[in-house]
C-alpha positions in Angstrom: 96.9 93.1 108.4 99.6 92.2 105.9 100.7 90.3 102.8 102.3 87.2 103.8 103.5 86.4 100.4 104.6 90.1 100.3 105.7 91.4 103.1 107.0 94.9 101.5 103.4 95.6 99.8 102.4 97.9 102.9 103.3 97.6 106.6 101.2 95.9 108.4 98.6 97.6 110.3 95.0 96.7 111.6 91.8 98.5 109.8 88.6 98.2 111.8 85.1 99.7 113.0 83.9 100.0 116.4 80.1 99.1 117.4 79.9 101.4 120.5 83.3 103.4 119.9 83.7 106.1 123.0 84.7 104.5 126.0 86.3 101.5 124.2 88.2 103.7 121.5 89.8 105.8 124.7 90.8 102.4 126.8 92.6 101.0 123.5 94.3 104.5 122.0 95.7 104.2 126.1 96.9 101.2 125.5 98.4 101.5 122.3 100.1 104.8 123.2 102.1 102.9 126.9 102.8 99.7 124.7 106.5 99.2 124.4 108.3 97.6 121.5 110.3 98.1 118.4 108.0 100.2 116.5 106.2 103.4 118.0 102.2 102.4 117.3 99.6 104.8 116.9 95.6 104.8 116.2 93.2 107.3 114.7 90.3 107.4 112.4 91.1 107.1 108.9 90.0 110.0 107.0 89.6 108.5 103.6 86.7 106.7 104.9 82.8 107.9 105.3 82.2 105.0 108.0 84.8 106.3 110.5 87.1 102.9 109.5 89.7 102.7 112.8 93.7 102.3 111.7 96.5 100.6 114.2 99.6 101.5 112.3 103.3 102.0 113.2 104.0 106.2 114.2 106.2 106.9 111.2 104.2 105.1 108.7 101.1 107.3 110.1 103.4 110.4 109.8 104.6 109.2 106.4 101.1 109.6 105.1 100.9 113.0 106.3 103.4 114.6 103.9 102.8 116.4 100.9 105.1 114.0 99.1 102.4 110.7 100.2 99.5 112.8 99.3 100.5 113.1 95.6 101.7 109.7 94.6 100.9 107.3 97.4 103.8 105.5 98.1 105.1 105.2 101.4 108.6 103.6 100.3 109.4 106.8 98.7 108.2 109.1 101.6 110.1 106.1 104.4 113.0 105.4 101.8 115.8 103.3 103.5 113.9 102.6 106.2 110.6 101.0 104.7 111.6 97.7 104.4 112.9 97.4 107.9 109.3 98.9 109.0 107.6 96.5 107.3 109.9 93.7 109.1 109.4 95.2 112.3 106.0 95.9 112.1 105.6 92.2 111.2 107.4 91.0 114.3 105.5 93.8 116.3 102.1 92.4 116.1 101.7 89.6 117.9 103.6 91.3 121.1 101.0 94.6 120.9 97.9 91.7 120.2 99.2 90.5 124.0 100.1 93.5 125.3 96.1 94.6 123.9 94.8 91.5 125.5 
């Protein structure tokens, strides 16, 4: 999820695989997309992975990792810049109210 002892490493995020992925995937990408807090959240299926790994991530770090700028040195505090750190803070405080709001 995230570094404790390093909370600017990456934002946090959750990184998973579904057993039987259809109807369950829908329900939670519902879910995800009508929950209401600091951060914007967003979940897809990571495609650096051959085992269809599932990623919960905040919007604009998801849209970060999209530009051409991500794609050739992998660092997200460049591409998120004076915002990053507040991300990662938010993202933080974000979790356990989307865990409920999931629940």
């Amino acid at each position: 999820m995230y570094n404790p002892n390093g909370i600017y490493e990456k934002p946090a995020g959750f990184y998973f695989r579904f057993y039987n992925v259809d109807r369950l995937y829908e329900q939670l990408k519902h879910c995800i997309q009508h929950f209401k807090g600091n951060l914007e959240w967003t979940i897809y299926v990571s495609p650096l992975t051959k085992n269809q790994n599932y990623v919960i991530e905040p919007a604009n770090v998801h849209h970060a990792k999209q530009t051409e700028v991500y794609q050739v040195n992998l660092e997200l505090e460049e591409v998120l810049q004076d915002s990053y750190r507040e991300i990662c803070e938010q993202a933080i405080q974000g979790v356990p109210l989307l865990c409920n709001h999931i629940d």
